[in-house]
Structure formats: C-alpha cells, structure tokens
Legacy VTK file of the C-alpha trace (Angstrom):
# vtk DataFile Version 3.0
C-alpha trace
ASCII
DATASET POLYDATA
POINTS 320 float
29.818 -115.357 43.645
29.995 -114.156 40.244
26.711 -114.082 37.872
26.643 -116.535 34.952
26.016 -113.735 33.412
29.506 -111.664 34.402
31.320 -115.079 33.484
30.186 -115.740 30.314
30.697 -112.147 28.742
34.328 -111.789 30.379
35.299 -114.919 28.355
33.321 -113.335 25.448
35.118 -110.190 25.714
38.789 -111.850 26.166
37.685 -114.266 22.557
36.502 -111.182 20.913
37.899 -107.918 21.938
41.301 -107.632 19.679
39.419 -108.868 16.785
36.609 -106.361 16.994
39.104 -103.549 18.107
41.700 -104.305 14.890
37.680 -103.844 12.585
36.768 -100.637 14.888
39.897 -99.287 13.871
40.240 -99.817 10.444
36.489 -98.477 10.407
37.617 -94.998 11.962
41.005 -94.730 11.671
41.486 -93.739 15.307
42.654 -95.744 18.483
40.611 -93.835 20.941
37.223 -94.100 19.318
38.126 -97.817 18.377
38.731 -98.395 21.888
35.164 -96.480 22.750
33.451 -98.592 20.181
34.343 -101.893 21.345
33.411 -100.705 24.948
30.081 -99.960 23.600
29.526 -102.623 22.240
29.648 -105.080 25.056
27.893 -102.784 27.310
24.782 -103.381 24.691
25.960 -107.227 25.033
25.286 -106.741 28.854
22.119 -104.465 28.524
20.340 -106.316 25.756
21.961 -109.608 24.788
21.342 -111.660 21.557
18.354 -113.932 21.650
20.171 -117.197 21.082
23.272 -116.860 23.434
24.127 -120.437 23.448
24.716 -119.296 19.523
28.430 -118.042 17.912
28.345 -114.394 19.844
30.895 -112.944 16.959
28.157 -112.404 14.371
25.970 -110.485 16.706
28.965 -108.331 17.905
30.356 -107.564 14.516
26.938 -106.438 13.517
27.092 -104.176 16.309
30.439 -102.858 16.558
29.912 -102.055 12.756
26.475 -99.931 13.355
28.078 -97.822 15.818
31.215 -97.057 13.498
29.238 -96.524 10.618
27.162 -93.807 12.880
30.336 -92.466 13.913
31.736 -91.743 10.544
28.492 -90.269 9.356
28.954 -88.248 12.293
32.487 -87.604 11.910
31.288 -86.056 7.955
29.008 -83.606 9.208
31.302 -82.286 12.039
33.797 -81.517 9.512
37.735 -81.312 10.728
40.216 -78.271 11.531
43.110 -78.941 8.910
43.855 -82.192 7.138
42.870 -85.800 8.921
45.123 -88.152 9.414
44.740 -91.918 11.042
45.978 -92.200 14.653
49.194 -94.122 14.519
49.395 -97.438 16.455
52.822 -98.952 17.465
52.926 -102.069 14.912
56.353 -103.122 15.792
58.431 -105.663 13.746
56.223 -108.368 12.962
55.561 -109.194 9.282
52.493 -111.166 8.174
52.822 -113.644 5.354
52.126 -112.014 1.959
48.962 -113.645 0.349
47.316 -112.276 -2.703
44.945 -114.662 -3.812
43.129 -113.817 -6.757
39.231 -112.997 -6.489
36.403 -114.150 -7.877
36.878 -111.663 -11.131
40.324 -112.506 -11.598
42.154 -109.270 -9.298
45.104 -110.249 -7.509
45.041 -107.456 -5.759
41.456 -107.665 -4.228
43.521 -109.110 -0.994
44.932 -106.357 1.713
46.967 -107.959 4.234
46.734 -107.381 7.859
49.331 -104.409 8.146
48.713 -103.165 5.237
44.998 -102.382 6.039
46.476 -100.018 9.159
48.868 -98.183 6.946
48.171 -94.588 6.807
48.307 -94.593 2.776
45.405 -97.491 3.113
43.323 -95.564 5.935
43.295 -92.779 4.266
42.443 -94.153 0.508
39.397 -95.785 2.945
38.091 -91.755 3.384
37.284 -91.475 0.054
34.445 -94.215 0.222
30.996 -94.061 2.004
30.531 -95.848 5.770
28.919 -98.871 4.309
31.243 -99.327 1.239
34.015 -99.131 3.783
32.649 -102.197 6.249
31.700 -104.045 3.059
35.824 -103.474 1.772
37.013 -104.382 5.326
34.921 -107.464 5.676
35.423 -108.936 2.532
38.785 -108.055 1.391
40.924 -107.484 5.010
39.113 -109.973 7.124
37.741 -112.829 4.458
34.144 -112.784 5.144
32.138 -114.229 2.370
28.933 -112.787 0.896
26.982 -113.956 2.905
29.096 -113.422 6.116
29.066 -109.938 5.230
25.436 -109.677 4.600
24.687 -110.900 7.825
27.074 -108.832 9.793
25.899 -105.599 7.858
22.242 -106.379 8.059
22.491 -106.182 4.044
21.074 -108.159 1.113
23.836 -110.463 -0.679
22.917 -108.667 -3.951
23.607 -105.229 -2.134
27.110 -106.463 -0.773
28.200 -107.185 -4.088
26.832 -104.129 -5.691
28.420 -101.894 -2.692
32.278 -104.196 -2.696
32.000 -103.650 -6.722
31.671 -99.900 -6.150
34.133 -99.688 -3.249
36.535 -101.935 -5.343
36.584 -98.981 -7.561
37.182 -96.431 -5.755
40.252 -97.970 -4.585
41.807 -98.363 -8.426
44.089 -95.213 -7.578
45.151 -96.566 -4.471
45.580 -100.871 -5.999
48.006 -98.850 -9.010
50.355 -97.221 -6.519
50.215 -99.755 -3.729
53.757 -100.790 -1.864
54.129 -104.175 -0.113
55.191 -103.268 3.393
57.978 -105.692 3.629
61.140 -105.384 5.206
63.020 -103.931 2.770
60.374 -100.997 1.983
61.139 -100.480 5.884
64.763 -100.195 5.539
64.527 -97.688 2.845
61.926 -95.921 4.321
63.888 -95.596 7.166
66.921 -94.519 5.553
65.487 -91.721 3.266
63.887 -90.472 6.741
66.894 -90.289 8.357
68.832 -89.123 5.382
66.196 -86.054 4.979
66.628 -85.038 8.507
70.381 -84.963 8.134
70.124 -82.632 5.958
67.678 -80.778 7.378
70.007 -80.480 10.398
72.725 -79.529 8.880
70.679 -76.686 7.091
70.908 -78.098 3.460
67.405 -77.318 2.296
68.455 -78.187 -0.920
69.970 -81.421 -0.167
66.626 -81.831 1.828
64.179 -80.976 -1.594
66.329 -83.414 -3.726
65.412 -86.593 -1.519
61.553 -85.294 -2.030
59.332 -86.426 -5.737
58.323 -83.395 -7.522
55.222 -83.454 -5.896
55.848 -84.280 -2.667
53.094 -83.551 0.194
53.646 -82.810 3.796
49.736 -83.400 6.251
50.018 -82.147 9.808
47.466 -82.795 11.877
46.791 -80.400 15.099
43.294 -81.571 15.116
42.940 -77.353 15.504
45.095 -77.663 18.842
48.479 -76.939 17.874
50.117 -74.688 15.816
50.238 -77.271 12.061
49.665 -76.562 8.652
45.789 -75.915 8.192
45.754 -77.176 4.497
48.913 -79.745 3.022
52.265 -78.435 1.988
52.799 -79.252 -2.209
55.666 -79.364 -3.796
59.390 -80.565 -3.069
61.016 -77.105 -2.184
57.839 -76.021 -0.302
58.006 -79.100 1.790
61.641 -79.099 2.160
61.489 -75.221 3.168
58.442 -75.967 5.769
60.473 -78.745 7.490
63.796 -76.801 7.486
61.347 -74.211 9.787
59.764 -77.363 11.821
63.308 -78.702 13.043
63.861 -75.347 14.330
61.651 -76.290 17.545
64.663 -78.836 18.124
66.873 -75.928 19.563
65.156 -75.874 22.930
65.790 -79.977 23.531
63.949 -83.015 21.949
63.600 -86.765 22.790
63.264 -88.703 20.110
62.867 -92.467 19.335
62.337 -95.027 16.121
59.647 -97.270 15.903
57.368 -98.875 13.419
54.200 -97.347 13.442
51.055 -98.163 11.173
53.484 -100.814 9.271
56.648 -98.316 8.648
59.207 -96.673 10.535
58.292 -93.454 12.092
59.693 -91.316 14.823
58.550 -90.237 17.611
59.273 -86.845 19.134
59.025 -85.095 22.347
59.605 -81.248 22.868
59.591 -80.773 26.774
59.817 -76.990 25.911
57.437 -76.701 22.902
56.482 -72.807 22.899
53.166 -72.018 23.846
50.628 -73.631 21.014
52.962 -75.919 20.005
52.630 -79.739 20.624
54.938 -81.112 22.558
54.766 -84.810 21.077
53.979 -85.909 17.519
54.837 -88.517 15.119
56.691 -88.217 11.611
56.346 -90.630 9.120
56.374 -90.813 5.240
55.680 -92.821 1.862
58.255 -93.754 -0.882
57.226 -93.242 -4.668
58.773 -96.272 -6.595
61.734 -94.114 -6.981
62.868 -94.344 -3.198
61.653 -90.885 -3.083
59.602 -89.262 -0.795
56.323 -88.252 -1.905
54.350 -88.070 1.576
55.129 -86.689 4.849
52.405 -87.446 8.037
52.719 -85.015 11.156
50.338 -86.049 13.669
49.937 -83.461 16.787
46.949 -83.835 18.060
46.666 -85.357 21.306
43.441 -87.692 20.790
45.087 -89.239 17.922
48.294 -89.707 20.297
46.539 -92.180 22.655
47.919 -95.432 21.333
51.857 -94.417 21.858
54.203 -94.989 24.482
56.179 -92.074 25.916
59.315 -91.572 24.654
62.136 -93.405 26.892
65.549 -91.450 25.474
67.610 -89.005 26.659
66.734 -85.412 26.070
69.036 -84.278 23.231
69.966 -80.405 23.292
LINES 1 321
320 0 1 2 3 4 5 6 7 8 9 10 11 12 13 14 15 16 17 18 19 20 21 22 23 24 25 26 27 28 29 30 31 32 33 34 35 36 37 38 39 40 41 42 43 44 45 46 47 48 49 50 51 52 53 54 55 56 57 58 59 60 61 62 63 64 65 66 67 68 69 70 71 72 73 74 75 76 77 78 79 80 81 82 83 84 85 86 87 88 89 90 91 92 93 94 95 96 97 98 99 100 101 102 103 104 105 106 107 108 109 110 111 112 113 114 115 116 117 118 119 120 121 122 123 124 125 126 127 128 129 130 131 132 133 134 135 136 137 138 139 140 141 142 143 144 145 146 147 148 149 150 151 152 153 154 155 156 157 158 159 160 161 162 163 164 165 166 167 168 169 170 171 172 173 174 175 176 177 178 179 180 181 182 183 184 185 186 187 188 189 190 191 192 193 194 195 196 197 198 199 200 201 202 203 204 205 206 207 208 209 210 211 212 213 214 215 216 217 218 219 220 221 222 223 224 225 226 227 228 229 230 231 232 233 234 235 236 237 238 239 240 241 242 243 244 245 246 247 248 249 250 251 252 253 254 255 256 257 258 259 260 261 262 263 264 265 266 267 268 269 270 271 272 273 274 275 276 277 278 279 280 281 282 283 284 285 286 287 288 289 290 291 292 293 294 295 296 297 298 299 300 301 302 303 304 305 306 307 308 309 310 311 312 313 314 315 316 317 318 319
C-alpha cells in the first residue's frame, strides 16, 4: 500500500509542479535547470517537510524553489559563459493570454508583464541585467501578482526590503518598459514574415536585399555554449549581420530539415543539419525582434545542446 506520505506529495506535486516550473524558469532562463530545480525541490519536500503540512504547501515550496535559483544564478555569475547567453527556447505555441496592464500602485501601466511576455527572450534577457533577489522580487510581484507581503514571505524578506529591491529592479527595467512590443498576433505575423523574407534573400544570395530588411544597428547572439562553432562575441551592424548570415546558410548545401513554430512567444525556426561538419551543431533555433519599424534589430542563434532540451525534433522532410 502506498504511504500517506507518497500520496499526499504526488497530489502536491501534480497542484504545484507547472506553476513552480513556469517561476524556475523565468528565474534562470533555462528549461533544463528549471526542470532540475523543481525536482529539487520536492525531494527537500520528501526529506524535510514543512512543519504545518495540513497548511497551504505553495508558500513553503515557492520559498524553496526560489533559494535554490537564486544560488544557481549566483553560481551561474561566477562560472562566467563561453560567448553570449541566451534563454533556452520553450515551444509556446499559439495561445495568446488576455492583455492586462493594470496600473500600479505609483501610477505605471506598464508595471504588469503578461504571462508570455515574461518568457520572451527580449524579457529574459533584460532580467540578466538585475541581481538574483531583484529578479524573484520582479517575477513575484509584477509576472505572478504576489503582494508585498506574499513576496516577503516567499523570499524570506522584510516588506520594507521588497519594496526597496521591486523599486530598484523597476528601474533597471526603464530601457526595456520604453522599447517593449506586445506579443500579439499581429507582431507574430510580421515577425514571421520579415524572417522569412530575410532568408529569401539570403538564399537567393542578395546580401544586400538581406542588410536592407535589418535596423542600422542590428545584432545577431549565437549561442554554442563553447560547443559549436558560433560567434564568441555578437555580430553589430546591418551589413555585418547580413554578411555573417549569408556565410551561416551556407551549411544548408549538405541538406536541412526545417520547421516553424512559436517559440518563447514568436515565431522561430527550427533547423536540423543531419550533415553539420565536424564542430558544427546540427540543430539550433533562429529567431528575432522587430524595431517599431518592422525591422529587424535582433537575431537569437541558439546551438547549444543543454539549452535545446525543451524542443521537439524536427518532423519534415530533409530538404537538399
């Protein structure tokens, strides 16, 4: 017979697993340690349960799903990384949340981050530029409505320091608040449609054609993770980026399977080389930002196979 004990934390970890996987992600930016995180923390659930379990059990596991990625990222700072970071993209597919902006408490409508928009790679990576705890304090408050004192009790933190740390964090974010898209379904289509429009002419060997679909300052991030063969710092500037992809299609000559999907919130695609030269990955994921001209002013490579855990193989035919 199963322990009280086995029953009660499977129907804790089917209530609570998604919604503490969906914070360990947005905490790291990466599927595979999210999905070591939230194993982690019900093993301490198992080893060294709450005191009160006839008590809510979400408080207690927040609290410690957020200590371990907060240890992780301080971690993750000191290690350092080979070549630019990027998130690891997650399949999002087509469904749209309701947009909701409601202003704050100081008057900001745009203190609110919807749910897809908090797993974009433009939001992830705004995210690196603030500390662990100003990060968990952003996520809980403005991503998954927590109050003040929610927060404070799932951070182990003082309400005066949660306001302090969300005013700083707020902050921070001003560049990314000023340039922010709504991921709707019409930034989709025309994300969709400049990728594909880039790549035509990229196939067709019009570099120029390429570098006029690009802003000025366009940026191309690859990230081998210091596996594959990818740009070790980012590509700046439209004809440098144009010129660097014209050279990255070339891989396409020995066969490629390809397919569309939304990933992270936009349309990406997703590409397999079965005969990838040695060094070379042999799947990644392209995606890109839109400046509010329609142009593009990001590219995102990623190669490296941790970051590739979340993704589905590619189902097409091999094209030649």
């Amino acid at each position: 017979m199963m322990s009280v004990t086995a029953v009660v934390t499977e129907d804790i970890f089917k209530a609570h697993e998604r919604f503490l996987w969906g914070l360990c992600y947005r905490m790291t930016g990466n599927a595979a340690d999210a999905d070591d995180l939230v194993q982690e923390t019900f093993v301490r659930a198992l080893r060294t349960p709450p005191a009160r379990t006839d008590e809510p059990w979400r408080p207690w596991l927040v609290r410690v799903a957020m200590n371990l990625c907060r240890d992780l990222l301080r971690m993750r700072r000191r290690r350092g990384y080979d070549g630019p970071w990027l998130p690891s993209p997650i399949e999002t597919g087509d469904e749209m949340p309701p947009a909701h902006e409601p202003v704050d408490e100081n008057g900001n409508p745009a203190a609110r981050y919807d749910l897809i928009e908090s797993v974009s790679f433009a939001f992830l990576l705004a995210l690196e530029a603030l500390t662990p705890a100003q990060r968990a304090v952003l996520l809980l408050r403005n991503v998954f409505d927590y109050s003040v004192s929610e927060t404070a009790e799932a951070l182990a933190m003082s309400e005066a320091s949660v306001k302090t740390t969300h005013h700083r964090a707020r902050r921070a974010m001003r560049e990314y608040d000023r340039s922010r898209q709504p991921i709707n379904r019409s930034l989709q289509e025309r994300t969709r449609q400049a990728m594909e429009q880039f790549l035509g002419c990229l196939f067709n060997h019009d570099v120029a054609g390429a570098a006029a679909l690009l802003a000025e300052d366009a940026r191309h991030l690859s990230d081998g993770g210091g596996e594959f063969v990818a740009a070790r710092v980012p590509i700046v500037g439209r004809d440098k980026v144009a010129l660097f992809n014209s050279r990255v299609v070339k891989l396409a000559a020995g066969g490629w399977r390809f397919e569309w999907r939304i990933i992270n919130g936009l349309p990406a695609l997703v590409v397999e080389y079965p005969k990838a030269p040695q060094g070379y990955a042999r799947l990644q994921i392209t995606t890109c930002e839109l400046d509010a001209d329609g142009r593009i002013r990001q590219i995102y490579s990623v190669l490296a196979t941790r970051k590739l855990t979340a993704l589905r193989p590619v189902s097409s035919a091999l094209n030649t």
